[in-house]
DRENDRENLUM-975434 format. One record per residue: residue number from 1; x, y, z of N, C-alpha, C in turn; residue in three letters. Coordinates in nm, 3 decimals, padded with zeros to 5 digits. Layout:
<atoms>
ATOM  num      n_u      n_v      n_w     ca_u     ca_v     ca_w      c_u      c_v      c_w  residu
ATOM  NUM        X        Y        Z        X        Y        Z        X        Y        Z     ALA
...
</atoms>
This chain:
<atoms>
ATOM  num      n_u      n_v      n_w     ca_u     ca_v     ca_w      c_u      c_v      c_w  residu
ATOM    1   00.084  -00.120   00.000   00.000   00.000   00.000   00.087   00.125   00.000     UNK
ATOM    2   00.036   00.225  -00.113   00.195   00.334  -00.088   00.085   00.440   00.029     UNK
ATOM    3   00.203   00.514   00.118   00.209   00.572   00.218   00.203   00.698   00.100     UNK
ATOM    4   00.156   00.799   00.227   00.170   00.962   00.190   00.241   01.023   00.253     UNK
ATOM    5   00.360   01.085   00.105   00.459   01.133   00.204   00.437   01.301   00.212     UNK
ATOM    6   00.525   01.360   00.287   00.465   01.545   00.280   00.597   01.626   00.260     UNK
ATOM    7   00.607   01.724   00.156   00.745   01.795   00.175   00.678   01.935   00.186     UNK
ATOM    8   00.748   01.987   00.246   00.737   02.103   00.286   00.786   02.188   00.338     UNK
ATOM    9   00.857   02.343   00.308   00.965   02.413   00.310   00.961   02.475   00.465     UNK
ATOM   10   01.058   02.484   00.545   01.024   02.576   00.660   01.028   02.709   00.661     UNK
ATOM   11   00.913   02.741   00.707   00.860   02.899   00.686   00.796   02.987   00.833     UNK
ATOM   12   00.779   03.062   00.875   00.684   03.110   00.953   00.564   03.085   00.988     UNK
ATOM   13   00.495   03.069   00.922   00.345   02.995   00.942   00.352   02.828   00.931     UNK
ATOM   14   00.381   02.798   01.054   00.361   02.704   01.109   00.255   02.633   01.081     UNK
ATOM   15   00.148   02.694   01.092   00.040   02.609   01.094  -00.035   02.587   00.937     UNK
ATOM   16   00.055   02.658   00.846  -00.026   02.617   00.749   00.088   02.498   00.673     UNK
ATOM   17   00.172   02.408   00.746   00.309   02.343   00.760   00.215   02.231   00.799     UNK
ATOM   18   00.189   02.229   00.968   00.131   02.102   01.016  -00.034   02.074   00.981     UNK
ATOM   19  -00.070   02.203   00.942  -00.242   02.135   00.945  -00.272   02.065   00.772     UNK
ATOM   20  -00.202   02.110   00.688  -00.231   02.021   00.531  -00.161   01.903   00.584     UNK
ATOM   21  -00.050   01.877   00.641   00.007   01.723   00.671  -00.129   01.677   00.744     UNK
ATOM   22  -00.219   01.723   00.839  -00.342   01.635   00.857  -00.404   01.601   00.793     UNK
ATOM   23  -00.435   01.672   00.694  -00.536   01.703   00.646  -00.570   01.615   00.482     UNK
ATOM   24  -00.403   01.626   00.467  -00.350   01.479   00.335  -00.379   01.379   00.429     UNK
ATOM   25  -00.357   01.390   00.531  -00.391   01.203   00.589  -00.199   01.161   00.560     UNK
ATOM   26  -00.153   01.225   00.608   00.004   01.220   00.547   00.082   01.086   00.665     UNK
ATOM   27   00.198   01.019   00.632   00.230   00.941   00.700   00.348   00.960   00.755     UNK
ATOM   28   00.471   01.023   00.678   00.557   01.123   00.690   00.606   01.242   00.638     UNK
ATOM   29   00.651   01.330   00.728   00.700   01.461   00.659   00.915   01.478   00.660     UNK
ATOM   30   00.892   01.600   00.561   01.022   01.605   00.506   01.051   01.727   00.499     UNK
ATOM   31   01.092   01.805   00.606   01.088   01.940   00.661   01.199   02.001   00.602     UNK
ATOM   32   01.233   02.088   00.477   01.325   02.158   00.445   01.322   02.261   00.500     UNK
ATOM   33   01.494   02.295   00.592   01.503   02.446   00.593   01.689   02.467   00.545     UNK
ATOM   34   01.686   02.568   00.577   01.781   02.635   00.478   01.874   02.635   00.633     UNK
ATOM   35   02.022   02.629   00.544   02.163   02.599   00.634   02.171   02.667   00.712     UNK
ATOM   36   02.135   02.796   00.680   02.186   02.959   00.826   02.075   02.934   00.839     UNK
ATOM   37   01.948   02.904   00.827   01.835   02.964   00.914   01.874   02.892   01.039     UNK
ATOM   38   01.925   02.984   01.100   01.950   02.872   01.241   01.913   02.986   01.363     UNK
ATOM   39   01.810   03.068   01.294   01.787   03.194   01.401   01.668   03.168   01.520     UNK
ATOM   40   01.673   03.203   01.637   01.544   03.093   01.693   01.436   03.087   01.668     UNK
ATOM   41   01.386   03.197   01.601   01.244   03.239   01.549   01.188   03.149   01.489     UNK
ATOM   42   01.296   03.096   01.378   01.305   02.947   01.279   01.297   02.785   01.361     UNK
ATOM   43   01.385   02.794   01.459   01.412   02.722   01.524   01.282   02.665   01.626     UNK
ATOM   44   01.240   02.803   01.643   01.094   02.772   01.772   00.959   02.731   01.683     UNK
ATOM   45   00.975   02.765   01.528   00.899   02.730   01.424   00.863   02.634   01.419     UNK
ATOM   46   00.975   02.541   01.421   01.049   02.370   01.388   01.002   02.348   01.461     UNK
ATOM   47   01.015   02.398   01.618   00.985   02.285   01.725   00.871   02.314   01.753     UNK
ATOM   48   00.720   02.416   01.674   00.616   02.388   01.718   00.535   02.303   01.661     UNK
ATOM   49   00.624   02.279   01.482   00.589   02.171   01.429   00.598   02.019   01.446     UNK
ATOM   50   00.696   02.032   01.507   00.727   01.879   01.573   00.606   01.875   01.671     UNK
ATOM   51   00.585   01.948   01.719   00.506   01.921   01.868   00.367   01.923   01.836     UNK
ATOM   52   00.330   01.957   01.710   00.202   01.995   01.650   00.181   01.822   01.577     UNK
ATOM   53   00.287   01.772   01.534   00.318   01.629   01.476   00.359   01.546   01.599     UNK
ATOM   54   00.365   01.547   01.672   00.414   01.474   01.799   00.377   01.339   01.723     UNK
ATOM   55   00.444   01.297   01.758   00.433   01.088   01.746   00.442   01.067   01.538     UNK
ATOM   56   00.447   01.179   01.467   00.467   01.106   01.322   00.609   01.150   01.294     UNK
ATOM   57   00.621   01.048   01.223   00.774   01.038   01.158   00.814   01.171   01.043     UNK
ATOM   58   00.931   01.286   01.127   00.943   01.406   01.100   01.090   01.419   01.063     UNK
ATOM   59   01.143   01.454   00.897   01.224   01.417   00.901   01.325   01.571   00.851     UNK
ATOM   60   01.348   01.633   00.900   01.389   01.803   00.901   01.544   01.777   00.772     UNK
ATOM   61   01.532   01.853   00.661   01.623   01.839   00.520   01.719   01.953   00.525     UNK
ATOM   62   01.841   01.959   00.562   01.891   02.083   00.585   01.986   02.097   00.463     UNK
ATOM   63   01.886   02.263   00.334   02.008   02.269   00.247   02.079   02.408   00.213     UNK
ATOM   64   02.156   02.390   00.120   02.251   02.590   00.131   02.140   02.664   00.081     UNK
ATOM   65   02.185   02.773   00.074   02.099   02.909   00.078   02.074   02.891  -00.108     UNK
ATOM   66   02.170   02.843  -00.226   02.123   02.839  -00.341   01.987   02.817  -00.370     UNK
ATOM   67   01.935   02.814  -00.476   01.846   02.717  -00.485   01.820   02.597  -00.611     UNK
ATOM   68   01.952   02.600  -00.650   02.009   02.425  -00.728   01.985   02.355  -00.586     UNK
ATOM   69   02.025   02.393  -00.454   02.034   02.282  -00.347   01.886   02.232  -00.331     UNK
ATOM   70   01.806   02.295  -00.306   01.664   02.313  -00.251   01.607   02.192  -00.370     UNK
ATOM   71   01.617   02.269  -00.533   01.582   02.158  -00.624   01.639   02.016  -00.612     UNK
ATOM   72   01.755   02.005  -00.578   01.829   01.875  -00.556   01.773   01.783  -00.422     UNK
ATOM   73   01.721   01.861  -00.327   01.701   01.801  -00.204   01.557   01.742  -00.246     UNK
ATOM   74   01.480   01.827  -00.294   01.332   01.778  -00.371   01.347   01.671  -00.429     UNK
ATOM   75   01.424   01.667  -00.509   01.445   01.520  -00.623   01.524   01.382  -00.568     UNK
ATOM   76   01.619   01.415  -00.433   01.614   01.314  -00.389   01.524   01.244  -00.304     UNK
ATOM   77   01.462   01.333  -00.273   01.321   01.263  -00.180   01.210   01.186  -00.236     UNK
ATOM   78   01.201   01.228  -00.373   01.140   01.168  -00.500   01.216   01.073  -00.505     UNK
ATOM   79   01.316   01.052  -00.528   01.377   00.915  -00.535   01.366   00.787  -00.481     UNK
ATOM   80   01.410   00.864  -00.318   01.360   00.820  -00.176   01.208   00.777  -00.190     UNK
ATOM   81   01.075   00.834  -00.203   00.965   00.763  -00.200   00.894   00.720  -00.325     UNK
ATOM   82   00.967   00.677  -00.420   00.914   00.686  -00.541   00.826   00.594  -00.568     UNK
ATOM   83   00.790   00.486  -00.460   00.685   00.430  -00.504   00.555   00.489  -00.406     UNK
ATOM   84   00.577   00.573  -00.336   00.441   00.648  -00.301   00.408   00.790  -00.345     UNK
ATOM   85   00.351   00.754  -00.313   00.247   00.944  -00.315   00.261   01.087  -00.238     UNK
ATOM   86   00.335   01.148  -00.331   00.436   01.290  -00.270   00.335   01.403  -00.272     UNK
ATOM   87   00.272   01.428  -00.158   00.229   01.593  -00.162   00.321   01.709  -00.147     UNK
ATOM   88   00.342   01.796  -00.240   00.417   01.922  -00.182   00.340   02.039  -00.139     UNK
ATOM   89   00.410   02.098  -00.046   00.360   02.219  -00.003   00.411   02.347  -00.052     UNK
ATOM   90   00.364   02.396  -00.129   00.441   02.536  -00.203   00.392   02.676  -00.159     UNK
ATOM   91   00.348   02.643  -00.052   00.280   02.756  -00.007   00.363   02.825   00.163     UNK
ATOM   92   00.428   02.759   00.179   00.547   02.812   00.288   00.699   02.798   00.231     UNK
ATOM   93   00.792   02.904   00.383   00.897   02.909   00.354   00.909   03.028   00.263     UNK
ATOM   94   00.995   03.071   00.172   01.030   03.228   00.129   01.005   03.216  -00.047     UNK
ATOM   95   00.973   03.293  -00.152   00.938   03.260  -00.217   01.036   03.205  -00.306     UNK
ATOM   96   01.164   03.199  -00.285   01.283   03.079  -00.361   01.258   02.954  -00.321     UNK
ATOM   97   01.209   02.915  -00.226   01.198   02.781  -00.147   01.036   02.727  -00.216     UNK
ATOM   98   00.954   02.845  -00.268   00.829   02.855  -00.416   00.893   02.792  -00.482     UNK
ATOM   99   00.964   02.864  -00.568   01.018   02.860  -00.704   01.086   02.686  -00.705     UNK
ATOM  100   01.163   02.687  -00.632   01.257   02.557  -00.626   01.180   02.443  -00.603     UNK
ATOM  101   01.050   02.459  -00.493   00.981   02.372  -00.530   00.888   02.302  -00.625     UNK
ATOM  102   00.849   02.440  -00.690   00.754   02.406  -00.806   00.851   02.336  -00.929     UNK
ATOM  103   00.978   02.409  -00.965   01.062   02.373  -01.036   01.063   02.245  -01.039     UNK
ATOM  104   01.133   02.196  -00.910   01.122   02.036  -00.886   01.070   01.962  -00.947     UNK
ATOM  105   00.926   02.042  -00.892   00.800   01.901  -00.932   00.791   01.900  -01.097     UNK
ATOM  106   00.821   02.034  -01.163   00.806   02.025  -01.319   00.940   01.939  -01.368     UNK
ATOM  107   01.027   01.953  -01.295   01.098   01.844  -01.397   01.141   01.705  -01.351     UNK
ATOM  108   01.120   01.695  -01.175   01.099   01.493  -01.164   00.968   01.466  -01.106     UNK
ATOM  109   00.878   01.573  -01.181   00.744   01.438  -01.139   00.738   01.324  -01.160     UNK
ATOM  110   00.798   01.303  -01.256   00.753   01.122  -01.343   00.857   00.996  -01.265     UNK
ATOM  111   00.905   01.058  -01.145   00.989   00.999  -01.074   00.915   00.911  -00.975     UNK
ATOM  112   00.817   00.993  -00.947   00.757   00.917  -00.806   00.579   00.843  -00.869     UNK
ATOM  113   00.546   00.732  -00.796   00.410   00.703  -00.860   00.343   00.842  -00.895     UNK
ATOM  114   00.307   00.905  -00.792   00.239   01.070  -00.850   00.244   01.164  -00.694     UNK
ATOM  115   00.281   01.273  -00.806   00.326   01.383  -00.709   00.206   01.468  -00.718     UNK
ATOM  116   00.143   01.555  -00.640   00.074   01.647  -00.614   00.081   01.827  -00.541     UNK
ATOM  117   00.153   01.884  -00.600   00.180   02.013  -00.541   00.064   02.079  -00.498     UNK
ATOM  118   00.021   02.161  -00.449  -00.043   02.261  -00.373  -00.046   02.363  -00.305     UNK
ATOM  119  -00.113   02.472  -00.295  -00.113   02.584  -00.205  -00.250   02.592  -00.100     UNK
ATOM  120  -00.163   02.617   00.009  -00.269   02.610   00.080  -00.346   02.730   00.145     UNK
ATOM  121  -00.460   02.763   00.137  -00.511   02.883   00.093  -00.533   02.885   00.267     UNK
ATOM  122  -00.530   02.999   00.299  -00.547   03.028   00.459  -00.668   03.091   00.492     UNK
ATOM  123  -00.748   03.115   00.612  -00.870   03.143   00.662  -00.860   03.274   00.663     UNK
ATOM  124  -00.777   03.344   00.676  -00.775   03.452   00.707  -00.582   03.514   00.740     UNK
ATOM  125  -00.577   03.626   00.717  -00.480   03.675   00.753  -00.461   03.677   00.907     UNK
ATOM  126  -00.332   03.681   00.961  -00.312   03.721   01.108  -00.242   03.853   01.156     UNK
ATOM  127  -00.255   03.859   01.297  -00.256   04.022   01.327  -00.089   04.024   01.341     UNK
ATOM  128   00.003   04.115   01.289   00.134   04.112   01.301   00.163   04.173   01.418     UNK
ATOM  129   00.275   04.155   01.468   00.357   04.189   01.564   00.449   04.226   01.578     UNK
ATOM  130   00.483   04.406   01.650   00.646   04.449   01.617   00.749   04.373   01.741     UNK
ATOM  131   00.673   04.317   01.765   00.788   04.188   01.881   00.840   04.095   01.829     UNK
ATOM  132   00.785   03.998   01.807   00.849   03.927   01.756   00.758   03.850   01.596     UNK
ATOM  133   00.831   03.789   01.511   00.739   03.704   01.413   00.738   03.583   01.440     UNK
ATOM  134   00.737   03.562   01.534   00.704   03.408   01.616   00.560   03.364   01.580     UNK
ATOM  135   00.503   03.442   01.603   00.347   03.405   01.541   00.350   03.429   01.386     UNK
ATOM  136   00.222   03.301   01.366   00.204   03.273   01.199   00.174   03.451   01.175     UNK
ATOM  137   00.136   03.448   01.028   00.116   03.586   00.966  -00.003   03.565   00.889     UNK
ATOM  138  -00.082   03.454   00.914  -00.209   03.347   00.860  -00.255   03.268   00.977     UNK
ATOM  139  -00.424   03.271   00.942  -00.435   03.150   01.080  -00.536   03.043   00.995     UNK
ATOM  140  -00.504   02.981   01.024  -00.572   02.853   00.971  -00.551   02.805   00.832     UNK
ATOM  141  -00.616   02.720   00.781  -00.588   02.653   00.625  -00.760   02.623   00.595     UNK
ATOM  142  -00.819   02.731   00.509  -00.949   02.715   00.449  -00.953   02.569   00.305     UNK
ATOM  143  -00.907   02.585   00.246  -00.863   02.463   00.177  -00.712   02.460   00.107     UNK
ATOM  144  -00.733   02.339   00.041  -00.585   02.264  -00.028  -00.656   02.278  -00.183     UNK
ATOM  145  -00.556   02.395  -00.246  -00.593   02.391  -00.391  -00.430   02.271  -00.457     UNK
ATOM  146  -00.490   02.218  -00.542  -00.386   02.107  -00.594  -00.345   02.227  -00.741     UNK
ATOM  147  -00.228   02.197  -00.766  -00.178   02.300  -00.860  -00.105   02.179  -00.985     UNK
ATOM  148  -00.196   02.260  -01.086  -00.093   02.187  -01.262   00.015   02.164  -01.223     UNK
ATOM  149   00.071   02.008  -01.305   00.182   02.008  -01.333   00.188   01.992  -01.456     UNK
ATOM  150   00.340   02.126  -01.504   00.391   02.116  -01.647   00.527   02.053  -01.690     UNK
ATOM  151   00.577   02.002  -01.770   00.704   01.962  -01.809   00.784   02.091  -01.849     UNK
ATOM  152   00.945   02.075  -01.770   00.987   02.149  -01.830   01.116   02.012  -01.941     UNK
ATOM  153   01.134   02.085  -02.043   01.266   02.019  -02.091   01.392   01.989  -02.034     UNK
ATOM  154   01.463   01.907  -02.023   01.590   01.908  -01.997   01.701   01.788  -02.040     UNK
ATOM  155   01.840   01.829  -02.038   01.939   01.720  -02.077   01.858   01.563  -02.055     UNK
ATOM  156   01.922   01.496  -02.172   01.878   01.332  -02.131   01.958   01.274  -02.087     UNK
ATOM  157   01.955   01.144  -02.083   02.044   01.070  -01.997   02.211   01.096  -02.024     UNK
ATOM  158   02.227   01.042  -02.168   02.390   01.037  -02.181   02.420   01.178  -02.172     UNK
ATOM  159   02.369   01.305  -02.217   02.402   01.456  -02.185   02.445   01.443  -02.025     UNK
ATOM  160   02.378   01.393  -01.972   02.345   01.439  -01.818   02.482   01.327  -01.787     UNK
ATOM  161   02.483   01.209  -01.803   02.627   01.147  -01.778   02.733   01.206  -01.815     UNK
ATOM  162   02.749   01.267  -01.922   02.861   01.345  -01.984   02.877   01.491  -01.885     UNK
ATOM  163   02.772   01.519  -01.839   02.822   01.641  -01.773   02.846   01.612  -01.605     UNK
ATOM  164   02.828   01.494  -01.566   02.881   01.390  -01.443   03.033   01.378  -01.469     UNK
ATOM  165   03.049   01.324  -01.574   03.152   01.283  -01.623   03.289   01.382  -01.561     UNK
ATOM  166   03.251   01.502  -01.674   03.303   01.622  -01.705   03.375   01.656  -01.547     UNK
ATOM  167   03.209   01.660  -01.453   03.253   01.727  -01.344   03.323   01.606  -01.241     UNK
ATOM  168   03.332   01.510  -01.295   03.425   01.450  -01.184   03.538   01.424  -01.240     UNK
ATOM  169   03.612   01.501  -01.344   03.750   01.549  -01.397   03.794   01.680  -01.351     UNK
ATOM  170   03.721   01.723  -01.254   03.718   01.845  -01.195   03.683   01.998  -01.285     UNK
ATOM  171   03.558   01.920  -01.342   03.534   02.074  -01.475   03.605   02.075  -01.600     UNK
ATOM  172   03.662   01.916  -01.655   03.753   01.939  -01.815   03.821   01.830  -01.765     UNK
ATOM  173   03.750   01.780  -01.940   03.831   01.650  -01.976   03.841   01.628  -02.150     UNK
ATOM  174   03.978   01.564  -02.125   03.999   01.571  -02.327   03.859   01.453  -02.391     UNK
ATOM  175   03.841   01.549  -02.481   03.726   01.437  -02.606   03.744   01.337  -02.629     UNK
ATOM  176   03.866   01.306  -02.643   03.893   01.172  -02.673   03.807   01.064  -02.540     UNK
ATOM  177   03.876   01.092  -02.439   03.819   01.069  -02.313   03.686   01.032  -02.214     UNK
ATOM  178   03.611   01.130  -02.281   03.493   01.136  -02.257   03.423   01.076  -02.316     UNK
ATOM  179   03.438   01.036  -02.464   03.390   00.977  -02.546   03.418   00.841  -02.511     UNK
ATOM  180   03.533   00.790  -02.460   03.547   00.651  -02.420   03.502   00.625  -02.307     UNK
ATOM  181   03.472   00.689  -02.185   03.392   00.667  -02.067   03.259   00.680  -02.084     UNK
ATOM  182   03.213   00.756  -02.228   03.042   00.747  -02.211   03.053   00.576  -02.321     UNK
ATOM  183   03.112   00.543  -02.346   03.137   00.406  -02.452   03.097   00.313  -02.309     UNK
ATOM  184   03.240   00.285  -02.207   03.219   00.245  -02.098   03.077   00.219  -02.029     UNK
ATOM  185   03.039   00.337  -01.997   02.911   00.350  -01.921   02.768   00.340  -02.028     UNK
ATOM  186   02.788   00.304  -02.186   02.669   00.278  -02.214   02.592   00.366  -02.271     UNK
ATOM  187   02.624   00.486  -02.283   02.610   00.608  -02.270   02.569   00.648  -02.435     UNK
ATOM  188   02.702   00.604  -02.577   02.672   00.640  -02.712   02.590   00.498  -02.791     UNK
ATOM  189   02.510   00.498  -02.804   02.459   00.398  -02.889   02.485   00.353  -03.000     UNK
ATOM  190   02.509   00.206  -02.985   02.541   00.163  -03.080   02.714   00.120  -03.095     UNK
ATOM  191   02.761   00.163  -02.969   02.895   00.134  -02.919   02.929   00.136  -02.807     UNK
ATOM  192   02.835   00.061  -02.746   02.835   00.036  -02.566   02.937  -00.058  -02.537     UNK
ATOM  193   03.018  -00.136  -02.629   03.130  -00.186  -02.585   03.267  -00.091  -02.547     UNK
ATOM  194   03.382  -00.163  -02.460   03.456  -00.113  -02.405   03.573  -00.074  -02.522     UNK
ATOM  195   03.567   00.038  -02.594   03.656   00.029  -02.746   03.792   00.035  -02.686     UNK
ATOM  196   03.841   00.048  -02.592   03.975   00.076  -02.554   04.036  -00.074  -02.504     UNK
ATOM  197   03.906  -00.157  -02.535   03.970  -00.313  -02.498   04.043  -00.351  -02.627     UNK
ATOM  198   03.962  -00.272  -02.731   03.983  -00.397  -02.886   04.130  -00.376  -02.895     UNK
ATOM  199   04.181  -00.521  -02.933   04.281  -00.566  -02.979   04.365  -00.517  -03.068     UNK
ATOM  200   04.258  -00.563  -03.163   04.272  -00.497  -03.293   04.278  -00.379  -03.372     UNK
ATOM  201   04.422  -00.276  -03.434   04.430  -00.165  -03.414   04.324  -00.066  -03.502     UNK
ATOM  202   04.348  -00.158  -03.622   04.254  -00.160  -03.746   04.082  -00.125  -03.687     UNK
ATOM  203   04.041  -00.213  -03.608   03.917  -00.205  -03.589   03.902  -00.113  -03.454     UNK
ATOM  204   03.980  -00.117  -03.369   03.980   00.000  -03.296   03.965   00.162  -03.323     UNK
ATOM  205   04.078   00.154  -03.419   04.030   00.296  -03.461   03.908   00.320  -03.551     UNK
ATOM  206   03.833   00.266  -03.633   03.728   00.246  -03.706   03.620   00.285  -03.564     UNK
ATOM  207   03.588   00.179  -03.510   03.508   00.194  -03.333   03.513   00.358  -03.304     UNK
ATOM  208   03.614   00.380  -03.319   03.669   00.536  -03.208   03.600   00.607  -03.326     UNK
ATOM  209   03.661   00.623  -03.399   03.578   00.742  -03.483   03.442   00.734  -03.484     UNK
ATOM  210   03.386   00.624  -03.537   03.214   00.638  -03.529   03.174   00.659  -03.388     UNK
ATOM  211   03.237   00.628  -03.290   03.187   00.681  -03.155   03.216   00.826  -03.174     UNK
ATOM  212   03.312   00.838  -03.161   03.379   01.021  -03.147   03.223   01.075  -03.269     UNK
ATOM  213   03.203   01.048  -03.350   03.044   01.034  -03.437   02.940   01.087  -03.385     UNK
ATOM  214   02.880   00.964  -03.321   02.772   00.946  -03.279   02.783   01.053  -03.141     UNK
ATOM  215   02.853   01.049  -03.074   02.881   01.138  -02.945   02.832   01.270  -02.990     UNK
ATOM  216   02.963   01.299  -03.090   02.963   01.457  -03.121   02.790   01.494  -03.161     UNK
ATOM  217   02.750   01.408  -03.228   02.572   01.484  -03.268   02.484   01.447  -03.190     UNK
ATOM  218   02.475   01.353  -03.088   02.402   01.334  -03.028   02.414   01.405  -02.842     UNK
ATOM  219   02.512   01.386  -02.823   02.552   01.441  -02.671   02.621   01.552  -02.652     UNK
ATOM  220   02.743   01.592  -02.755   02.837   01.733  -02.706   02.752   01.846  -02.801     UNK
ATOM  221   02.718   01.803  -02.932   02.672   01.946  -02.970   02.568   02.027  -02.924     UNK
ATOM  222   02.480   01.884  -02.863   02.326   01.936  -02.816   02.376   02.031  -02.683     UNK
ATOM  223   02.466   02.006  -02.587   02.542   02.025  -02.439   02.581   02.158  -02.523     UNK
ATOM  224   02.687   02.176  -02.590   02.719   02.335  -02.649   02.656   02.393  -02.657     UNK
ATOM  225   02.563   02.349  -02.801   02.473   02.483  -02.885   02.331   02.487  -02.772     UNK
ATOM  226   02.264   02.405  -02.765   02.080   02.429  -02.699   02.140   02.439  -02.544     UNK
ATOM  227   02.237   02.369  -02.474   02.205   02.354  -02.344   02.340   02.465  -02.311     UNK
ATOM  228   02.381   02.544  -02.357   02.515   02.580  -02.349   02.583   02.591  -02.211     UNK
ATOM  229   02.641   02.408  -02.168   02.687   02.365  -02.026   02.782   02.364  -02.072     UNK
ATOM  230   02.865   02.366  -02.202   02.997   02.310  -02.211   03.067   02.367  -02.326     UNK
ATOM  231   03.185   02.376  -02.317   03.249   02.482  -02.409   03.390   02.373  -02.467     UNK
ATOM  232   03.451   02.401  -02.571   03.509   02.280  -02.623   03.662   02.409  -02.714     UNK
ATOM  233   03.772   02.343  -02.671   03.874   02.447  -02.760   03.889   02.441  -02.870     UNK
ATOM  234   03.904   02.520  -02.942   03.923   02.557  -03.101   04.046   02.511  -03.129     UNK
ATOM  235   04.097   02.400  -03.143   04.236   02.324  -03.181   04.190   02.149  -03.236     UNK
ATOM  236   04.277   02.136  -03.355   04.250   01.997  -03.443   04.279   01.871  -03.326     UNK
ATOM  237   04.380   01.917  -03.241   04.373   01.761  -03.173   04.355   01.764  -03.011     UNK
ATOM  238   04.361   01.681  -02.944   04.341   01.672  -02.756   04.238   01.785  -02.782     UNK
ATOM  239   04.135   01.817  -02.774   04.082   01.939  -02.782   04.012   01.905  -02.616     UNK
ATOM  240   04.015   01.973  -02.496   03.938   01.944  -02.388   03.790   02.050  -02.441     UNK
ATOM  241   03.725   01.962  -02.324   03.577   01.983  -02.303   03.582   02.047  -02.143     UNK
ATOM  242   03.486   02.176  -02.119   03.491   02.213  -02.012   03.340   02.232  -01.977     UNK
ATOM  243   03.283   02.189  -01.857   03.219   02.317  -01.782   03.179   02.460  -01.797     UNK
ATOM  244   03.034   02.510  -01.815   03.047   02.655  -01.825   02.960   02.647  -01.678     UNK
ATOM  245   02.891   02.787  -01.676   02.832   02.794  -01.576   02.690   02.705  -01.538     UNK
ATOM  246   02.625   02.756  -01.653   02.519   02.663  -01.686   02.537   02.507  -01.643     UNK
ATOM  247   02.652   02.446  -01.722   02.651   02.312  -01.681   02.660   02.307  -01.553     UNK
ATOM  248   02.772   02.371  -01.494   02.774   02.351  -01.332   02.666   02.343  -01.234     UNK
ATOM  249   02.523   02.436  -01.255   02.403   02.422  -01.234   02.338   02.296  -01.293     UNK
ATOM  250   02.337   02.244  -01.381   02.324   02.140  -01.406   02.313   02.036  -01.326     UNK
ATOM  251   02.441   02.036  -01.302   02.517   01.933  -01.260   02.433   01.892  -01.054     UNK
ATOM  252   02.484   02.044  -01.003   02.422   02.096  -00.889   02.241   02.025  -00.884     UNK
ATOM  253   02.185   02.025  -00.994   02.078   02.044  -00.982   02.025   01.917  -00.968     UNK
ATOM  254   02.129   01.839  -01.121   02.100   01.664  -01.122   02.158   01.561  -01.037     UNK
ATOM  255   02.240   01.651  -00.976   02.357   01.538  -00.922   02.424   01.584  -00.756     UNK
ATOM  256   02.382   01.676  -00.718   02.399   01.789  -00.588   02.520   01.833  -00.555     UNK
ATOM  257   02.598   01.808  -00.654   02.754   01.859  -00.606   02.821   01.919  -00.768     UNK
</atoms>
């Protein structure tokens, strides 16, 4: 039977945090807050949610202030429950901890049986306070609107290995190279064997070129020109492949480091 799991960003309004986890009928939660929020305001937040959840399994996600981290922490939790049923909460926490979540869900929904985002619409506003913001700034949760999900595009598999690749050469690695580790890993089709085994010099180099081939139009040009993660030197031979910024986000985003 899949369980209901709950993610949800830590924010100030507390209660619009613990009362949709009732209210899904939720089984566990997955409390993101951010690395410095470590101020007590945040802190006394946390612990009124715990105490508001007393006895369910509460599992607090601590990531950097970016928000590649925030998307990355989303998608491993998708990973983590992928054979149940993910509600998100996009309606707490600051509006990057919005963005990163909705992001998320548009590009690994198809990860988990089915994901469900939402905002949760509040009863009413609450009365502010120049003391402290310890108290919500909302009281209650009038309903749970469930919100579209859209696809966004992104790198496919061997792109997305190649830019793994890349970054665990520390940001640049020669073509030649890369092309034989995406061979390795399976990566260029149609030449998933290990070409750096063959024997044979004749047929080795034949192998290498149609890989170096198939690579170049299918995985590095698309990575240059549409996804521009990777930048390649203007020289006939060793030519390295690097990292731009883009890819590095990428990378951050698919892979968390």
């Amino acid at each position: 039977m899949r369980k209901h799991i709950y993610i949800a960003f830590l924010g100030f309004d507390s209660n619009r945090i613990y009362q949709p986890y009732k209210m899904c009928k939720c089984d566990k939660a997955y409390i993101i807050k951010r690395e410095e929020r470590d101020k007590p305001t945040a802190e006394w937040n946390l612990s009124k949610i715990m105490d508001a959840l007393s006895g369910e399994e509460i599992i607090p996600m601590i990531v950097e202030h970016d928000i590649f981290s925030r998307i990355n922490c989303v998608k491993r939790i998708f990973e983590k429950e992928k054979e149940n049923r993910i509600f998100v909460n996009l309606s707490t926490g600051s509006k990057l901890d919005c963005i990163a979540g909705m992001l998320a869900v548009m590009l690994f929904h198809k990860i988990p049986k089915e994901v469900i985002p939402f905002y949760a619409e509040p009863e009413k506003s609450g009365r502010k306070t120049s003391k402290s913001i310890k108290f919500s700034e909302t009281i209650g949760v009038r309903n749970i609107k469930e919100l579209p999900i859209m696809d966004i595009d992104y790198p496919d598999a061997p792109m997305l290995e190649a830019l793994k690749i890349i970054n665990g050469n520390r940001g640049e690695i020669k073509k030649k190279q890369l092309v034989l580790e995406l061979c390795q890993r399976k990566q260029v089709a149609g030449y998933e064997l290990d070409i750096g085994a063959k024997r044979d010099k004749r047929k080795k180099r034949i192998a290498m070129s149609g890989a170096m081939h198939a690579a170049e139009n299918r995985i590095i040009r698309p990575l240059k020109i549409k996804w521009k993660a990777i930048t390649e030197e203007d020289k006939p031979k060793n030519r390295r492949i690097s990292l731009t910024a883009n890819g590095e986000k990428l990378v951050k985003i698919f892979f968390g480091n």
